[in-house]
N, C-alpha and C positions, 0 to 999 in steps of 0.2 A: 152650694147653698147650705147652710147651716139647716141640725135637725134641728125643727123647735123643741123636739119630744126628749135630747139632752142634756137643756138646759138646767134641769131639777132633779134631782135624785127621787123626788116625791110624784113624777109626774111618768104615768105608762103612755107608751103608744098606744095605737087602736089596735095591733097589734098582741096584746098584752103585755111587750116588753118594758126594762126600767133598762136603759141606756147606760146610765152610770154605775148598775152592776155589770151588765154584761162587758162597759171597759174596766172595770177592777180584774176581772175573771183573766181579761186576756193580759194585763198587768202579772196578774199570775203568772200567769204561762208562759210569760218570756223570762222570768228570773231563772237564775242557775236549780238546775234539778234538785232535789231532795226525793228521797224515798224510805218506807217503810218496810220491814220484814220481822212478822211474825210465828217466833218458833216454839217446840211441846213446853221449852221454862223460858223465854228468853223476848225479849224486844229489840229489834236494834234499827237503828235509823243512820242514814248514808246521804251526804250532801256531795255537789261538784263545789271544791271552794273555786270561784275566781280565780286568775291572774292575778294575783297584785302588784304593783310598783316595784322596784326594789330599794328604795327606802321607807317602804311602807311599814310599820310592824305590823305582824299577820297575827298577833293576838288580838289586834283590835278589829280584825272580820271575825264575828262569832255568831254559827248558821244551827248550831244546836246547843239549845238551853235547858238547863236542870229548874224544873219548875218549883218542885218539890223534893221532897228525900226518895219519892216512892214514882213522880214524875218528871217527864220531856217533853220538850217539843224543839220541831224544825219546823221551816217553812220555806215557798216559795216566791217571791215577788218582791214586795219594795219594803227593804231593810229597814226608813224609817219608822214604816206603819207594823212591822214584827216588834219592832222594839218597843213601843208606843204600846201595844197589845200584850205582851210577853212581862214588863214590869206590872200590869195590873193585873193579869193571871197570877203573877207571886203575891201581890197584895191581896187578892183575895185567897190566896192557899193558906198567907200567915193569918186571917182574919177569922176563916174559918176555923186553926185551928184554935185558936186562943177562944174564942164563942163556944165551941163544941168537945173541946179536948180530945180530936182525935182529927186524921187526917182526910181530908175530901177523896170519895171515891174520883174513879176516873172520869166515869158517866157526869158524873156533876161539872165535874172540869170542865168536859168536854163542850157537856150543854151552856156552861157559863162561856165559853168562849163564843161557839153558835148565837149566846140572845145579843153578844153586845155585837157581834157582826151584822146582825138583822136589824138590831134599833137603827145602825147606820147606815141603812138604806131607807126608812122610813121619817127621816126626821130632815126638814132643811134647814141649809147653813151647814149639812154635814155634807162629808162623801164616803160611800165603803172603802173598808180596808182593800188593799189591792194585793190579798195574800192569802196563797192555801196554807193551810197548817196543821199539819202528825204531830198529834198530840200520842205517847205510850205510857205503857204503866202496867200495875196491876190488882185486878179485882178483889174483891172479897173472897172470892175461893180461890185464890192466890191463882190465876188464871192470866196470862200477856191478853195484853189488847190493843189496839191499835186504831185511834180515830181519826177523821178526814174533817175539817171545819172549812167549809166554803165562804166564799166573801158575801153570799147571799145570805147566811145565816143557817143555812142546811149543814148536817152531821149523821155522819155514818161511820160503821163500823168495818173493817176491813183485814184480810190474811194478809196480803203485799198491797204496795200502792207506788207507785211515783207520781209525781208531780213538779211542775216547773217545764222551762224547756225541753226538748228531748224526749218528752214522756213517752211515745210513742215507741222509740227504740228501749225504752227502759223496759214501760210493760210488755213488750214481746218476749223478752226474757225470762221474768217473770212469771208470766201466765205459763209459759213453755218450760218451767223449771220448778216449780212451786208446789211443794206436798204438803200434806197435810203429818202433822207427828214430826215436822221438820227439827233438825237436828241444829242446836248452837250454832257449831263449826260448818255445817250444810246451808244453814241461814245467812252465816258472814260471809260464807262464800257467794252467794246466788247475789248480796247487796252489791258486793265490789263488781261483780260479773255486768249485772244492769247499770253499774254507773258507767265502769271502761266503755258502752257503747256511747255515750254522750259526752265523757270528762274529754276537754282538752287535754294533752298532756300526760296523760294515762295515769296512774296509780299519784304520780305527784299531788296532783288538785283533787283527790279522795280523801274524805274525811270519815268514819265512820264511831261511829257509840252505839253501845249497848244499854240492857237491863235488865239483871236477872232479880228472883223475888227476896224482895227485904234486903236486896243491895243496890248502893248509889250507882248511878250513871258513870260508867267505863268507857273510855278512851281508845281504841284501837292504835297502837304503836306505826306509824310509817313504818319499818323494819316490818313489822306483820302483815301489813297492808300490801307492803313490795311483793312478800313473801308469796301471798296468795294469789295478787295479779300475774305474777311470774309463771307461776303454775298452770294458770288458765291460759296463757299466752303459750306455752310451752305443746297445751293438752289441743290448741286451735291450730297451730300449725302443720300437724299428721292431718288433720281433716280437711285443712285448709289445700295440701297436697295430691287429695286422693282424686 
């Protein structure tokens, strides 16, 4: 039997629920993983890419985008409604700068991604984005940050995070690895480490970028990526032994 309480994005259960966020949320969370790790100068963010075809060109899956000179974001859930969100977050970064002469904090960013996620739960003939999104960057006292935008409209701030599929094996990782004054090189390690528990394929379908302060968005080299899952694969099988 169909819920009637479904049917409208604008319409709660007696419950208090809205049906139409809670399936965006779980849209979310079947997409391929993405995660967050932030370290004492650095940002970086780690997707699982897909499997693709093999005629497919794999330039055109792109799961983290340079928002800004000074921002990123990744996300998890449905590509179309990332990209849909992601070109109007640029449009407003150029808008604001050309209005203001100077570049939008992150906080602003972040909340501007937040109200348009929530106008789309409140409005019909809509439906919410079906997508979490790590939005990084850095503040006014040149400080990483790392935000969480929910498809409800809610945002938070956060030291690690995963999200998407798998999160479960991600954050265990994470929460059991994660310091505080965390180190660049310590930070790209701990990303790739939480991904290998959820990537198919291991190091292959790893994608990771960075961001240190007042430089562009950094690309992690496959070669480096090998490099480091190598290590850790190396450093589990003595323990994996004992």
């Amino acid at each position: 039997m169909t819920n009637r309480y479904d049917t409208a994005v604008t319409r709660f259960s007696p419950n208090g629920h809205l049906f139409q966020v809670d399936y965006a949320f779980e849209a979310a969370n079947r997409g391929a993983c993405a995660l967050g790790v932030k370290t004492k100068d650095s940002v970086i963010l780690g997707v699982e890419r897909k499997v693709i075809p093999k005629l497919q060109e794999s330039s055109t899956i792109k799961k983290i985008s340079q928002i800004d000179s000074h921002l990123a974001m990744t996300y998890a859930g449905l590509t179309s409604d990332a990209r849909q969100l992601i070109q109007g977050v640029v449009l407003k970064c150029q808008q604001y700068g050309l209005d203001y002469d100077q570049k939008p904090s992150v906080n602003y960013v972040a909340k501007y991604v937040a109200n348009v996620k929530q106008e789309y739960t409140q409005v019909g003939g809509r439906r919410p984005f079906g997508i979490l999104s790590l939005l990084i960057g850095f503040d006014q006292n040149k400080a990483p940050m790392l935000y969480l935008m929910e498809p409800s409209g809610s945002y938070s701030v956060w030291k690690a995070k995963a999200i998407g599929r798998g999160t479960k094996g991600a954050m265990e990782v994470l929460e059991k690895n994660y310091k505080d004054e965390l180190s660049h090189e310590a930070g790209i390690r701990l990303a790739i480490e939480a991904l290998m528990e959820v990537a198919e394929g291991g190091h292959k379908n790893i994608e990771i970028a960075f961001m240190k302060n007042d430089e562009k968005l950094t690309f992690l080299s496959e070669e480096d990526i090998k490099k480091v899952s190598d290590e850790i694969e190396k450093e589990k099988q003595p323990a994996a032994g004992k």
